[in-house]
PyMOL commands that place a pseudoatom at each C-alpha (Angstrom):
pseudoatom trace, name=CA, resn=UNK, resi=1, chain=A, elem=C, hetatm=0, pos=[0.000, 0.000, 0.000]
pseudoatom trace, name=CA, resn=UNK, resi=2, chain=A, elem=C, hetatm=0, pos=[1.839, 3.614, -0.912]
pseudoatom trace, name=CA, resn=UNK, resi=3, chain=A, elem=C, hetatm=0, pos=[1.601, 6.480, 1.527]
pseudoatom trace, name=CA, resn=UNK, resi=4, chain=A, elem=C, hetatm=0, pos=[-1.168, 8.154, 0.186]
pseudoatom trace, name=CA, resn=UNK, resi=5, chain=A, elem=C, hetatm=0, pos=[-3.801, 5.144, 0.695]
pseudoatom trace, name=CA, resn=UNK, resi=6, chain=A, elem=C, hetatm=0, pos=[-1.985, 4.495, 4.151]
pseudoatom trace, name=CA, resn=UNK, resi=7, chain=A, elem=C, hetatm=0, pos=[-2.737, 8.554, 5.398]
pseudoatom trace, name=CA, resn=UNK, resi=8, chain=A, elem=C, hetatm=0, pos=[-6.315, 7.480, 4.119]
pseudoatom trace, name=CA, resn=UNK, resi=9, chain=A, elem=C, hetatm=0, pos=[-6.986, 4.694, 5.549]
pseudoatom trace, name=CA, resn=UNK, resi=10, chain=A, elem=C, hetatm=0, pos=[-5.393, 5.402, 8.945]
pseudoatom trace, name=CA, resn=UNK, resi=11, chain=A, elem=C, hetatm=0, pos=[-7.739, 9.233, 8.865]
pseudoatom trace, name=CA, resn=UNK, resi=12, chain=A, elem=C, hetatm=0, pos=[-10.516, 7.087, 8.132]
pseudoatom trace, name=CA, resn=UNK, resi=13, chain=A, elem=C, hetatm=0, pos=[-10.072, 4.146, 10.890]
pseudoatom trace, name=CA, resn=UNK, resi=14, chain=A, elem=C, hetatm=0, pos=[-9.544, 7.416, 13.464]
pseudoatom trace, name=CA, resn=UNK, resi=15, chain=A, elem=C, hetatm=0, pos=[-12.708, 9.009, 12.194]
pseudoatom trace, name=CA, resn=UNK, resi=16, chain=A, elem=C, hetatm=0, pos=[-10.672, 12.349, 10.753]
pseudoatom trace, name=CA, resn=UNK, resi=17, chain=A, elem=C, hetatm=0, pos=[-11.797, 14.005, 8.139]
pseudoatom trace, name=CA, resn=UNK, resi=18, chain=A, elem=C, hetatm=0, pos=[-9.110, 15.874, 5.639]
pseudoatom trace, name=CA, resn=UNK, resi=19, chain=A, elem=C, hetatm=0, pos=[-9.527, 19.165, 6.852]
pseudoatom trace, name=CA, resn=UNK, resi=20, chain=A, elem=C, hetatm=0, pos=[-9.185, 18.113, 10.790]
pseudoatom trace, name=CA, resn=UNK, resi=21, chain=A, elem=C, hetatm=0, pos=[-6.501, 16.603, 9.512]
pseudoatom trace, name=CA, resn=UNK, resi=22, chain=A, elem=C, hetatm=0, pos=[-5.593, 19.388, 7.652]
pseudoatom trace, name=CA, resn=UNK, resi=23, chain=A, elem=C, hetatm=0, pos=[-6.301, 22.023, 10.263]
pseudoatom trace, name=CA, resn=UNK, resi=24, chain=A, elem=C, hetatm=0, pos=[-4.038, 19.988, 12.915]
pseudoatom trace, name=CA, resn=UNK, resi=25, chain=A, elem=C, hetatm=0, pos=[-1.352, 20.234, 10.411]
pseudoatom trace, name=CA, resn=UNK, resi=26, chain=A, elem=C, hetatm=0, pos=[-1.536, 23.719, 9.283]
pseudoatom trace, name=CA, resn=UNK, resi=27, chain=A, elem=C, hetatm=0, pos=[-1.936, 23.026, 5.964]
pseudoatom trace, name=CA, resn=UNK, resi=28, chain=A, elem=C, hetatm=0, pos=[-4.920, 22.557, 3.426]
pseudoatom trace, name=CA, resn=UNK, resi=29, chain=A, elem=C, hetatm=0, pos=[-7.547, 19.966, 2.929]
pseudoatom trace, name=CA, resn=UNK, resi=30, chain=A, elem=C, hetatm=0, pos=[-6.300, 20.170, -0.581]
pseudoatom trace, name=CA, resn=UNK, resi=31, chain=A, elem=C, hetatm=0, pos=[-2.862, 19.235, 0.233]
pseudoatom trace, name=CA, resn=UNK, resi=32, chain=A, elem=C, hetatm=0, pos=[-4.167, 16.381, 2.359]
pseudoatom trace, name=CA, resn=UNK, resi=33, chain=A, elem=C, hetatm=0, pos=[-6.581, 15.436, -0.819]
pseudoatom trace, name=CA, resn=UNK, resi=34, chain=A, elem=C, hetatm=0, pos=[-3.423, 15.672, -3.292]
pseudoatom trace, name=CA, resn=UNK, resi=35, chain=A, elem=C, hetatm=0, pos=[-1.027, 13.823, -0.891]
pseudoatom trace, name=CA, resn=UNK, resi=36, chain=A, elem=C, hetatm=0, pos=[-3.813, 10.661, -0.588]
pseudoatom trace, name=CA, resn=UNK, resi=37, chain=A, elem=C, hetatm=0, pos=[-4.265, 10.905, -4.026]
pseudoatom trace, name=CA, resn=UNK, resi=38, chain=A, elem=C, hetatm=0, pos=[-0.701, 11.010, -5.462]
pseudoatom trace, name=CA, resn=UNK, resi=39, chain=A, elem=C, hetatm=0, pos=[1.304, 9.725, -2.557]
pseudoatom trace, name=CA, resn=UNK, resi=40, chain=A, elem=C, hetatm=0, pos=[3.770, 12.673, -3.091]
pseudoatom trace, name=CA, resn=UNK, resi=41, chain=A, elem=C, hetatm=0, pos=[4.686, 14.521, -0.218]
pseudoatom trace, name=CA, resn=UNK, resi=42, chain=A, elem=C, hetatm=0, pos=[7.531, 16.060, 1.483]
pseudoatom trace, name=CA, resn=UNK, resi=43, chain=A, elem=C, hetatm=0, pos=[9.310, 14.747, 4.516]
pseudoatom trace, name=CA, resn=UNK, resi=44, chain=A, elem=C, hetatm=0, pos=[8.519, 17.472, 6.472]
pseudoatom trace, name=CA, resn=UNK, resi=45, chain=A, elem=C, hetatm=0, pos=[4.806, 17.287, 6.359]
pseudoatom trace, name=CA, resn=UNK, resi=46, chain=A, elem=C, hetatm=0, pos=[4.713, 13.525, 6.339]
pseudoatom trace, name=CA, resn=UNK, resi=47, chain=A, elem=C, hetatm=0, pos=[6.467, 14.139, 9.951]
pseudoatom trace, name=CA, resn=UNK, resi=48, chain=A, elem=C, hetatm=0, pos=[3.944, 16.515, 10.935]
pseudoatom trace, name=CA, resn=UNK, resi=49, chain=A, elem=C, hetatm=0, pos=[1.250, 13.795, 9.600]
pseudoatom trace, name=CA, resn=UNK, resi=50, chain=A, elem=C, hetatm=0, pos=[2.282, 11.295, 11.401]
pseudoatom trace, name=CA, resn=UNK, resi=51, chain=A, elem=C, hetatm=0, pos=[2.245, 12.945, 14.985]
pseudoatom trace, name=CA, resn=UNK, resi=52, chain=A, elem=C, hetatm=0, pos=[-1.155, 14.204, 13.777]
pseudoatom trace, name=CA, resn=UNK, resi=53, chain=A, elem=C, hetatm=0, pos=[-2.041, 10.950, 13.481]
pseudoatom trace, name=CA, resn=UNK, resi=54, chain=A, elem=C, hetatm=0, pos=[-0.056, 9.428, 16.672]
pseudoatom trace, name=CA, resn=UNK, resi=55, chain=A, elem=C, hetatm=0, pos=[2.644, 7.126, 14.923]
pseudoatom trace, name=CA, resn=UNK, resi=56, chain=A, elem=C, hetatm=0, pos=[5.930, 7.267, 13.720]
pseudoatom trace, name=CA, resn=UNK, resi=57, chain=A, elem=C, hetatm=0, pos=[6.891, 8.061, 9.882]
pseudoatom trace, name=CA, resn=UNK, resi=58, chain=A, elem=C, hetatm=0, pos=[8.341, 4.350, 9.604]
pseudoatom trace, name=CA, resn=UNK, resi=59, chain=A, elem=C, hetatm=0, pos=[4.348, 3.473, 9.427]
pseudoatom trace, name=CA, resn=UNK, resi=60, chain=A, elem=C, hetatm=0, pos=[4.388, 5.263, 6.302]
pseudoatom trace, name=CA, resn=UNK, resi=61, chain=A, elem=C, hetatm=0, pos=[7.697, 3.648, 5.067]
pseudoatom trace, name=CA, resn=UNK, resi=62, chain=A, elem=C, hetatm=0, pos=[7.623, -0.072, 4.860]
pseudoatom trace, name=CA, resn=UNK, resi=63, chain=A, elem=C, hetatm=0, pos=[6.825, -0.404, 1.381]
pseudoatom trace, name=CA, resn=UNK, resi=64, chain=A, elem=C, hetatm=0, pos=[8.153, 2.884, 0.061]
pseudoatom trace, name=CA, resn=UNK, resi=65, chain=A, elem=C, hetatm=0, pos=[10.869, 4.375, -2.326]
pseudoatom trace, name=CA, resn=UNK, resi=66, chain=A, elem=C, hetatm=0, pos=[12.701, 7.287, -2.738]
pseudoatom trace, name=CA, resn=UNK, resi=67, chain=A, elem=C, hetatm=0, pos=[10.067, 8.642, -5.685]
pseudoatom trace, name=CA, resn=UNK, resi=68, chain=A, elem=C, hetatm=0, pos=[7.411, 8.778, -2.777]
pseudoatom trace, name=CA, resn=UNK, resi=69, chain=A, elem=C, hetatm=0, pos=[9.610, 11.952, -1.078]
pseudoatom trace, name=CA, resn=UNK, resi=70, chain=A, elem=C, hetatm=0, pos=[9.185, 15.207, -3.153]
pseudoatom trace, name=CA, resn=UNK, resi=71, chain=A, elem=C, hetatm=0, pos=[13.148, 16.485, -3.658]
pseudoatom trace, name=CA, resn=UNK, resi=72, chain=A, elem=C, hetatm=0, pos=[13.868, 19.672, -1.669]
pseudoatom trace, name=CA, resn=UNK, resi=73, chain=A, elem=C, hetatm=0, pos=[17.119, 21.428, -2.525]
pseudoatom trace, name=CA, resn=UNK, resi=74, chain=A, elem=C, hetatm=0, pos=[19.540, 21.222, -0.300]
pseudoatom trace, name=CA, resn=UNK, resi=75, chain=A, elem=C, hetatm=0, pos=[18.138, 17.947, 1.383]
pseudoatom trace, name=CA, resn=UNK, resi=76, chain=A, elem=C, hetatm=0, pos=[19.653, 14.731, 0.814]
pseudoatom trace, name=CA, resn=UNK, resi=77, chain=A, elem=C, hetatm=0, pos=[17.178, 11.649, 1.375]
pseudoatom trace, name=CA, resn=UNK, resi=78, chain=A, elem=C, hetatm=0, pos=[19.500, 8.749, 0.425]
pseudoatom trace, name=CA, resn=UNK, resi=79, chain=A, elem=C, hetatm=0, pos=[19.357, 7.441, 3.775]
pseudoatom trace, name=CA, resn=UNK, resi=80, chain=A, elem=C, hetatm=0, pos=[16.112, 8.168, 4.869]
pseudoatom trace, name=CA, resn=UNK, resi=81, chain=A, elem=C, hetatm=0, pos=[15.310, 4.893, 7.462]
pseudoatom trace, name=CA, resn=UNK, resi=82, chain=A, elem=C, hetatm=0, pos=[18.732, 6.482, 9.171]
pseudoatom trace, name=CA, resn=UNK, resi=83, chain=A, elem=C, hetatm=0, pos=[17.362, 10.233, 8.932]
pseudoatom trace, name=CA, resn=UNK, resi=84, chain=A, elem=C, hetatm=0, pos=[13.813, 9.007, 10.320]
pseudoatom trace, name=CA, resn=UNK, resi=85, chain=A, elem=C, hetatm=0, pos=[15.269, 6.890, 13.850]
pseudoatom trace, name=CA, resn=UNK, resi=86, chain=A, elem=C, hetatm=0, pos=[17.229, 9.363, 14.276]
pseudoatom trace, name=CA, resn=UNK, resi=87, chain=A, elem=C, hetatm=0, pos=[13.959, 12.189, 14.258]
pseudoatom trace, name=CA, resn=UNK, resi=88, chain=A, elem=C, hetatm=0, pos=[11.738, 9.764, 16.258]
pseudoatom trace, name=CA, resn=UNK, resi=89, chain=A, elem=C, hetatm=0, pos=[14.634, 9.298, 18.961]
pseudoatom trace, name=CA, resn=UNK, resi=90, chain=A, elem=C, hetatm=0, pos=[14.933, 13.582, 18.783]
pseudoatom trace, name=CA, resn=UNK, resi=91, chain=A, elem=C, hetatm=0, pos=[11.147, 13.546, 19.496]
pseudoatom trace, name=CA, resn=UNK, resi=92, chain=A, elem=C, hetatm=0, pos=[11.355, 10.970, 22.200]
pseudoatom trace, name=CA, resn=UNK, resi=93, chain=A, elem=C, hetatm=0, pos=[13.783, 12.904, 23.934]
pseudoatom trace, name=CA, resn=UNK, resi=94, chain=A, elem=C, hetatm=0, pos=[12.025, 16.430, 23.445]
pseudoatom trace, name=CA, resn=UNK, resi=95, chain=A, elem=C, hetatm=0, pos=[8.950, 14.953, 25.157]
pseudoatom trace, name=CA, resn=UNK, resi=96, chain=A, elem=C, hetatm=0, pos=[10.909, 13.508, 27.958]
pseudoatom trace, name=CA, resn=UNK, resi=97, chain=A, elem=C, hetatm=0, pos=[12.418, 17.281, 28.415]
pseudoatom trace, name=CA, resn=UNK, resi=98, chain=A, elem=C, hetatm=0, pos=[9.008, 18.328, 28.343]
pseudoatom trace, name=CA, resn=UNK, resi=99, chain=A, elem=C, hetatm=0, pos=[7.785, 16.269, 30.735]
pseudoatom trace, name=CA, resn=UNK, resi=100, chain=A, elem=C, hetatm=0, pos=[10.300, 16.950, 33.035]
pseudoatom trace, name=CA, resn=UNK, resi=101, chain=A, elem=C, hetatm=0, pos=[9.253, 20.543, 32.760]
pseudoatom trace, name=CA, resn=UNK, resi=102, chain=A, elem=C, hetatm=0, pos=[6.275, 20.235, 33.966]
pseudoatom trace, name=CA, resn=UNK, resi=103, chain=A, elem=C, hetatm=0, pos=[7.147, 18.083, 36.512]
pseudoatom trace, name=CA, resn=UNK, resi=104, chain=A, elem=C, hetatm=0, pos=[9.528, 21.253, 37.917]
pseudoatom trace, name=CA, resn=UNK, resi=105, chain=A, elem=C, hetatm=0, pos=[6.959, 23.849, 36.914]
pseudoatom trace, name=CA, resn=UNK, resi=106, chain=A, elem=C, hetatm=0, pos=[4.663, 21.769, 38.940]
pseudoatom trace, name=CA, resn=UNK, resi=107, chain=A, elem=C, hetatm=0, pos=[6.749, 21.334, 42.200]
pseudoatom trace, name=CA, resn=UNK, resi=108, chain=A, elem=C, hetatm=0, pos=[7.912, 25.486, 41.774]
pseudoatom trace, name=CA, resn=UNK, resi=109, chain=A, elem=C, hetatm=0, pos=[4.286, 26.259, 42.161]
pseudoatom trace, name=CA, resn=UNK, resi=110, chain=A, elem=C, hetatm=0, pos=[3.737, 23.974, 45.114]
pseudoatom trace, name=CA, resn=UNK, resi=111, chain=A, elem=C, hetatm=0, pos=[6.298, 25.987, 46.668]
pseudoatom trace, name=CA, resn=UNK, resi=112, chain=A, elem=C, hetatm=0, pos=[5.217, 28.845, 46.094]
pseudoatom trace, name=CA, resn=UNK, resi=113, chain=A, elem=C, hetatm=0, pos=[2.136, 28.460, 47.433]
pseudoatom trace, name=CA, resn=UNK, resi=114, chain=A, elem=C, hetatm=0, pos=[3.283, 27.810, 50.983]
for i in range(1, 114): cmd.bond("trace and resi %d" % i, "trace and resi %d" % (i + 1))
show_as sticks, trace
zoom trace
């Protein structure tokens, strides 16, 4: 299955439409519509799709080739399984920061108040 029907199908089984998808994404229901139909879309926004859609960018890449990834310049996709661990461990560790924000925010206000 490419990446287009897999967006689909996974919007669908989560009961999103294209333009909550769209609107979580800041982008267009007629990018999401062109992306499902075509399967072309750029790395970036397949990112953003993914945590829209709560799983990693690999769920989009089992069966896929370079042709699927719209060519920006100055990006070089030859190794993109590498490129997209390496993102997913980033965003791992940016929610454990953020966590651990809270968590002092939390206790810095419970001090304050006494």
């Amino acid at each position: 299955m490419d990446i287009g029907k897999k967006i689909k199908v996974l919007r669908a089984e989560k009961g999103i439409s294209q333009q909550e998808l769209a609107d979580l994404i800041n982008k267009t229901r007629t990018l999401i519509s062109h992306i499902e139909i075509t399967s072309k879309v750029n790395f970036f926004t397949l990112t953003e799709i993914a945590n829209a859609l709560n799983v990693t960018v690999s769920h989009f890449t089992d069966e896929f080739t370079s042709k699927n990834i719209v060519k920006e310049d100055g990006v070089d996709y030859s190794n993109l399984t590498e490129r997209i661990e390496k993102v997913e461990r980033e965003n791992e560790l940016l929610n454990e920061i953020i966590q651990n924000q809270k968590e002092i925010i939390a206790q810095l206000k419970d001090k304050l108040k006494k």
